[in-house]
Structure formats: C-alpha cells, structure tokens
C-alpha positions in Angstrom: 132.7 92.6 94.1 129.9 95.7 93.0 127.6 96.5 96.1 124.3 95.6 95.9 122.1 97.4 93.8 120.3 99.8 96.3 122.6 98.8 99.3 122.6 101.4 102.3 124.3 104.2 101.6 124.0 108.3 101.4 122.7 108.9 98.1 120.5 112.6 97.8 119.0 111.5 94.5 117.1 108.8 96.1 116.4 109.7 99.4 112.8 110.4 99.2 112.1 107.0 97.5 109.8 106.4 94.3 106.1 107.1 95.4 104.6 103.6 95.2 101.4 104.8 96.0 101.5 106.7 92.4 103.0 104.0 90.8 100.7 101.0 92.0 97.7 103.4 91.0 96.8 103.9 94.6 94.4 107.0 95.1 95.7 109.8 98.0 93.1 112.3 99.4 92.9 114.5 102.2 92.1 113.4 105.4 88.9 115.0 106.9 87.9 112.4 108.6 90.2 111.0 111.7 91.9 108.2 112.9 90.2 105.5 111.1 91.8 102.2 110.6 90.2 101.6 107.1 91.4 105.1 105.8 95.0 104.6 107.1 94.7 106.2 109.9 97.2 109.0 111.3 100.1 110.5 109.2 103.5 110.1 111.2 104.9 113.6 112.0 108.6 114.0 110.2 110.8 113.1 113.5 108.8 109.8 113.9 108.9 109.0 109.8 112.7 110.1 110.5 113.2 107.7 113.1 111.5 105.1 111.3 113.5 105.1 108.5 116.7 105.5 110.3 115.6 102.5 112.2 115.4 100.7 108.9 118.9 100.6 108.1 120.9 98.4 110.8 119.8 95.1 112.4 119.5 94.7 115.7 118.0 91.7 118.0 114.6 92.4 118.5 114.0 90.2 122.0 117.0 93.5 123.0 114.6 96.1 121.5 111.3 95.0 122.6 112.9 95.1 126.2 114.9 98.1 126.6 111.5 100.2 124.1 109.4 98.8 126.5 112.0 100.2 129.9 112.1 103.6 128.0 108.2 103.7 127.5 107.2 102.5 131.3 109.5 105.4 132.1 107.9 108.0 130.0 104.7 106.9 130.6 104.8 106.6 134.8 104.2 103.2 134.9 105.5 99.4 135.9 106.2 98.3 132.3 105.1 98.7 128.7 105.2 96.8 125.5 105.3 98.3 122.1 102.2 95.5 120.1 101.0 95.2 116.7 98.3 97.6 117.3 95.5 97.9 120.4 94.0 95.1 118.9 97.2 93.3 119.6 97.4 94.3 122.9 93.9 93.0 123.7 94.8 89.6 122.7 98.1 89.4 124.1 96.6 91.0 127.6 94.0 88.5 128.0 96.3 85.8 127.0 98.6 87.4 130.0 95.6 87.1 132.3 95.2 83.6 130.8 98.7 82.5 131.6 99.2 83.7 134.5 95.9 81.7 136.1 96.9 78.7 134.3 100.8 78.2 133.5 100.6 75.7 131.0 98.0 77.0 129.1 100.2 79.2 126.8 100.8 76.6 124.3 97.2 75.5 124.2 95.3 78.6 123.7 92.9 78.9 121.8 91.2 75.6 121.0 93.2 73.7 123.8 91.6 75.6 126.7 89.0 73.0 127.8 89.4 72.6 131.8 91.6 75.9 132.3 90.5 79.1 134.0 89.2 81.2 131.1 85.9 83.6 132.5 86.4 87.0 131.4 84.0 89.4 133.1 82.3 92.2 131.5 79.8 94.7 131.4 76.9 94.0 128.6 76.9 98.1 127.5 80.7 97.2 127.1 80.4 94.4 124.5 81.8 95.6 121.5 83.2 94.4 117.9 86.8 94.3 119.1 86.1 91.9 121.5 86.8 89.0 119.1 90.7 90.3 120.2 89.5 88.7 123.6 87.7 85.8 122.7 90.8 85.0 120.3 92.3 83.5 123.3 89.4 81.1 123.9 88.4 82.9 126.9 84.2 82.9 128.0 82.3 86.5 129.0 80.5 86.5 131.6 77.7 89.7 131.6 76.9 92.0 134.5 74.9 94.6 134.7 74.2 96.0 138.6 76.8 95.5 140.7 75.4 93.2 142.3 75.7 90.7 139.4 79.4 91.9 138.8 80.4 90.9 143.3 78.7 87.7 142.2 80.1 86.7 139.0 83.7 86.4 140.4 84.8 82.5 140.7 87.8 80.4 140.8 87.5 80.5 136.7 87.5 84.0 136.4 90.9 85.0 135.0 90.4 88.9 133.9 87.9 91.9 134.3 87.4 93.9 131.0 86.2 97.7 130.7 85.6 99.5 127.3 87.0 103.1 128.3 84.3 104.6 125.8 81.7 102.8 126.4 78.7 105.0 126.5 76.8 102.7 129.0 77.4 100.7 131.7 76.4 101.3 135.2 79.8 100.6 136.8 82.2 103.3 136.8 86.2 103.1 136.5 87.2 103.1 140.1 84.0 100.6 141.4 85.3 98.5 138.4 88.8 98.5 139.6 88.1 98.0 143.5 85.6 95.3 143.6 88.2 93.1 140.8 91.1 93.9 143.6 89.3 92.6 145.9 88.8 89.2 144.3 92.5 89.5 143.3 91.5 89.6 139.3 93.3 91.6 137.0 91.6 94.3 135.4 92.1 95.6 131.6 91.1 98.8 130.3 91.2 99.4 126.1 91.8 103.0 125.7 92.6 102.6 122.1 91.2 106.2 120.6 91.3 108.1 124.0 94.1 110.8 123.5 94.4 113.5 124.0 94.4 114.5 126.1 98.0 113.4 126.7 97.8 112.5 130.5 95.3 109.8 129.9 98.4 107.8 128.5 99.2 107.3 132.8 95.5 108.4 133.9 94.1 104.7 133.8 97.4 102.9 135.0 97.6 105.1 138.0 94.1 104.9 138.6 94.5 100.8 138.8 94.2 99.0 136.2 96.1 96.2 135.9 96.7 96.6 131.8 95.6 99.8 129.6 96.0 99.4 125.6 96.4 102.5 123.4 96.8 102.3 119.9 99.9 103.7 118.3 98.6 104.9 114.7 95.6 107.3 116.7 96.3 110.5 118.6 100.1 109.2 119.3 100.5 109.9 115.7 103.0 106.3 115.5 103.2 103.8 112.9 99.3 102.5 112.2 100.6 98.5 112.9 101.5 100.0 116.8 100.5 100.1 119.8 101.2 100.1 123.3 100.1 97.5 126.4 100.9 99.4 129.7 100.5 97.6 133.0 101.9 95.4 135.6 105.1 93.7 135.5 104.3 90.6 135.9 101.4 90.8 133.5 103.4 92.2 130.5 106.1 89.9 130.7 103.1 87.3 130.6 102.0 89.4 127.4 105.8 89.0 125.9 105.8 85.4 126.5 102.7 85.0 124.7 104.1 87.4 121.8 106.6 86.6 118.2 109.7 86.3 118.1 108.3 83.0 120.1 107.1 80.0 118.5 103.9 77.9 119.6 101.8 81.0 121.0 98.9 83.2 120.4 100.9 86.0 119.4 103.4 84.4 116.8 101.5 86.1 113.8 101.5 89.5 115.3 104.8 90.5 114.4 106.0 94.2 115.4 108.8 95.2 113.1 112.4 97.2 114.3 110.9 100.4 112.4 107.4 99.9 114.1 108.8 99.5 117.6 111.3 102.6 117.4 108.3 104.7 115.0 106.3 103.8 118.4 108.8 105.1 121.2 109.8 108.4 118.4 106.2 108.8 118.3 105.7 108.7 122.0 108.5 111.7 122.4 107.0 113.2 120.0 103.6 113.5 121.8 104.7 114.4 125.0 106.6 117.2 123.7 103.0 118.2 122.8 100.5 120.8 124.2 96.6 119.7 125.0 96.2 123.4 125.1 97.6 124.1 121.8 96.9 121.1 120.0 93.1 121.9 120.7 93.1 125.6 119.8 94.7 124.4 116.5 92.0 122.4 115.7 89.3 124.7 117.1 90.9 127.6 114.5 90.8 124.7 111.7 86.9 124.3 112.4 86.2 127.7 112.6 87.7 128.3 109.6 85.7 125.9 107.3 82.7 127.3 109.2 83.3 130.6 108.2 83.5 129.6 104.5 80.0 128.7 104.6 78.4 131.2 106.3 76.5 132.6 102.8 74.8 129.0 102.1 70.7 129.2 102.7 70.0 127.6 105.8 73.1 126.5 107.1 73.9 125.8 110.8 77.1 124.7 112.0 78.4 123.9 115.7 81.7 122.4 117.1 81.7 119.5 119.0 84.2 117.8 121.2 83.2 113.8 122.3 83.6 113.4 125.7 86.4 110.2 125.9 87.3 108.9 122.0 88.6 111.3 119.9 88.4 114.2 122.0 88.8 116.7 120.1 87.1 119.5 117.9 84.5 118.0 115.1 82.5 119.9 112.9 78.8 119.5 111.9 76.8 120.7 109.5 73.1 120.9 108.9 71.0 122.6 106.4 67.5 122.7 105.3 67.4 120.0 102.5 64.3 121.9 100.9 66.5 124.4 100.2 70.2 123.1 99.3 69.3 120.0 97.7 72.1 117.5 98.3 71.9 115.0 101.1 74.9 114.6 103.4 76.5 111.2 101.9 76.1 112.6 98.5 78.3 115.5 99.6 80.3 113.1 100.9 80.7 111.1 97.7 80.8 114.3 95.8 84.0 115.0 97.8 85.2 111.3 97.6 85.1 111.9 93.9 86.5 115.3 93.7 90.0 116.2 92.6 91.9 116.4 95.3 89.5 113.7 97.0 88.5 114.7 100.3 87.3 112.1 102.8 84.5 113.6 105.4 84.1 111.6 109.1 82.4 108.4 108.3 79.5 109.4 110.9 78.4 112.1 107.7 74.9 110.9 107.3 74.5 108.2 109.1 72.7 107.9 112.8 75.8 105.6 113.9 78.9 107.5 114.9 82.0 106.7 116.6 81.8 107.0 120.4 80.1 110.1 121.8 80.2 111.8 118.2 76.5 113.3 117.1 75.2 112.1 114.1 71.9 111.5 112.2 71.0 111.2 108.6 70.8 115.1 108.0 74.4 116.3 109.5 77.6 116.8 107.5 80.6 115.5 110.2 84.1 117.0 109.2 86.8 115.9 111.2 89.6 118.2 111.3 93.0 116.9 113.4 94.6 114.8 110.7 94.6 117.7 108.1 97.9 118.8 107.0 98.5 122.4 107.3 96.3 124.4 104.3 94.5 121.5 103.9 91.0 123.4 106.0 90.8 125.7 103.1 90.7 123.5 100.5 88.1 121.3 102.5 86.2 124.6 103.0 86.7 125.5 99.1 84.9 122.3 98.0 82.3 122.1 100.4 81.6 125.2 99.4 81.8 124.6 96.0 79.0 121.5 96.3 76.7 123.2 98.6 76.4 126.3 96.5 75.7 124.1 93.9 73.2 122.4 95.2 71.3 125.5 96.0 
C-alpha cells in the first residue's frame, strides 16, 4: 500500500510548509507593539519552533508528558511542582479550582453552577480587581474586598478557600509579604498572577520562594513559548489539585482547556530557552533598539522622546513620543493607523494615544508608545523609516 499523502518523513522540499497565513489572505506586520494577546503575541525563537515541530511528529501519552514537563519545570524553576496550562488565564481557573478542591473534595465535579453550600470565598484586594478575574469567578467562587488590613485579618472564615493578589496591580495597600503572612496564618492558600512580569528572569522563582502558594506566568509573553501556554507553579499538593481539575479528564472545569504535545514541549523548550538568557543583555538590546528609532527623529519640529521601563509588567525599554501638534499635524492614533495601513504594516503599543495603558506604561492622548522587544532583528529601522516618513509629512 502507497503511504499517506503527506505522511512523516524527511522531505527538504517541504519542510518549511506552505505559508497559510498568505494563502488564507491573512495580513502580517511588524510587531512594535509587545506581548499582546489580540496581536498574537510573542514570536517563538527557532529552538522552541524546532522543538515544537519535532514534538509534532510522534505520539506520546499526554497524562506521561504533563507529568514528567511539569518534574523538569519545578526543577528549573526552584520550586515544589509546576504545570504547563493553556495559557495564565488557564492557570487562574485551574488554581482556584485547586483551592476549591482541596477545601471541599467533592466539589470537583460540581463546579461551577453546583457550588451552592461549598466553601467558595475568594479574598481580594478592590485595587486588585481586574478583567481577568472572570478566570476566577469561572469556578463559581465569591470575592470578598479588603482594603486596610484590618478588613483583610477580618475577612478570613471557614468559607474562605484562596487569597488572590494581582502582581501588577498599581494599588492596593497590602504589600506581597503582609499578603502572604497574614493568609499563612489562617492556613489559606495564596495565588499570585504574574502573567506579563518577565524579565526579569528570576521573577519566574521570586514569588514561589517568597510564599505564595501558586504563581501563573503566561507562556506566549517574555518566555517567548507557544501563545496557548502557560505555566502554574506552586505547591504540590495544590497542582496536583490543579491536574485533577484539568483535560485529559472528563466531568471538570478544565476539560475544554486542552494543552496540546507541541504546546507542552514548545513551553519546557521555551523555558531553556529563557534561562539561557541574559537580563543584562536582553535589556541593552532593547535600550540600543529604542535609541535607534530615537535617533531617526531627532530633525522633526518639536519632537521629544524618552525611554521608559514599567516597574513590574513588561519591564522593559518603551519608547515615547511627543510633539507639538501645532506644528506636525498628525495626532498619535492617526500615526498609528497610518502605520497600520502602511506597507510593511507596523503595529505601535496599543497605549499610542490613549490615557489607558498597560500596567505602569505612561500614556495620554498626545504620546506615540513604540514598543520595541518583539522586533525581529532590522525591523527598528524600518519602524524608524516610516515614522519618519509620516511625521515629516505631517509637518
């Protein structure tokens, strides 16, 4: 019998597959903006789309591969055990149902709309409520606000199953470690989402070693992994509540959120491939990328630029832009659609023109925001060239 028609096997001609992205009409641009979910996220560095695509050819049981990725990754990563999920947001659902399960056995076949008489308070700071906390609330679980701490030592109770803290959050009165200590002392689990905050690298065992109980990162962010990744970190007993809750079982919370052989193995190459990283040079890199697009615009009236580096997400080098509009008459989103349009498109940092930015990033209606860590090497100059080329114009 003839193989298969495209059946594993060495064949140079084809290795680089057909691009479906030309073929289904699907528009590529450069990447000036970061780590956003919406625009795809990171791009895999070649060892991790090599490993992902080796990882593609040969089945393996995936109950084996979850466990012995997640031993390799609690290694790496200094602490008790680690999951690979189907992205942070993933993690936060599978967590809580962890916290969930472990206060109330029975309850992981029940949640979310059978929850009615279990354990399911969820404590929180207000300044730390946040759009992804629907992950939570998936699980049918109830916040409970604080503010001062002395509303947190009081809002502890026999229903309270899990203490949640937004790493990012840029409120909030109650710091990490107060966080951490007064939840110990009530013996409640505490959960930290981390998702954007590397680099720098060490943060990826910072927030485990500083206590908490479970710390998500997502995969397709700094780690550079596959964007449907991420990671769960924590306590033993609490990720193996988090497995239980997760596919390939049946009758859970987690059945949906399928993490694939490639996605799993993408996660771990991608998590070698990070550590192998420098914060020292990843930064300059990015500094000399910002510098450089700077420099470019030095001759246009009026305008200022300054680098920028938010204090926990994204942490790295951002640039921004200001002129006088009076004088180069173009506001910042219509530079930012001008590039959106342009040929090759160019995406600028969503916070370009707008007074809402991603955590700790400066923005307001007059600033150009050019984020520069997911450009492929030559791509600066070319983002340089055409905001150049629609400034001067503007003039």
């Amino acid at each position: 019998m003839a193989p298969l028609k495209g059946a594993p096997g060495p064949d140079p001609a084809t290795d680089q597959g057909e691009d479906y992205y030309d073929k289904l009409g699907v528009a590529k641009f450069i990447n000036a903006a970061g780590t956003y979910t919406i625009l795809t996220a990171s791009t895999m560095p070649p060892p991790v789309q090599a490993a992902v695509a080796r990882a593609a050819k040969h089945p393996v049981r995936l109950i084996d591969l979850q466990t012995k990725a997640g031993e390799y990754l609690a290694k790496r990563l200094h602490c008790e055990a680690a999951m690979v999920t189907a992205g942070a947001a993933s993690a936060l659902t599978l967590g809580t149902a962890a916290c969930m399960t472990v206060a109330n056995p029975s309850a992981r076949h029940e949640i979310p709309t059978g929850v009615a008489g279990f354990n399911n308070e969820v404590i929180v700071q207000k300044a730390h409520r946040y759009d992804y906390d629907h992950a939570l609330r998936n699980c049918g679980i109830r916040f409970v606000e604080v503010e001062t701490m002395e509303d947190y030592e009081a809002a502890f109770n026999d229903r309270t199953v899990m203490a949640h803290f937004f790493n990012a959050a840029e409120q909030g009165r109650i710091g990490r470690e107060d966080w951490i200590r007064v939840a110990h002392k009530h013996k409640v689990p505490c959960f930290n989402d981390a998702a954007a905050d590397v680099p720098p690298i060490s943060n990826l065992w910072n927030y485990t070693q500083m206590g908490f109980d479970l710390v998500t990162f997502s995969g397709g962010k700094g780690i550079r992994g596959p964007q449907n990744a991420g990671l769960l970190l924590g306590k033993k007993n609490l990720i193996a509540a988090a497995a239980a809750n997760n596919n390939p079982f049946d009758d859970c919370i987690g059945r949906g959120m399928k993490v694939a052989k490639e996605q799993i193995v993408g996660m771990v190459a991608a998590v070698d491939w990070f550590l192998s990283q420098s914060d020292d040079t990843m930064q300059k890199e990015f500094q000399r990328r910002a510098e450089r697009i700077a420099a470019h615009l030095n001759d246009i009236p009026t305008l200022e630029s300054r680098i920028v580096v938010p204090p926990v997400a994204n942490q790295v080098p951002h640039l921004l832009i200001r002129y006088d509009r009076l004088r180069v008459k173009i506001s910042p989103l219509e530079v930012a659609e001008q590039l959106r349009q342009g040929t090759p498109a160019i995406e600028l940092n969503p916070a370009t023109g707008r007074t809402e930015a991603s955590a700790g990033l400066p923005s307001d209606a007059n600033t150009v925001v050019v984020g520069v860590w997911m450009l492929e090497p030559g791509e600066d100059a070319i983002v340089a060239r055409r905001l150049r080329e629609v400034l001067a114009k503007a003039t």
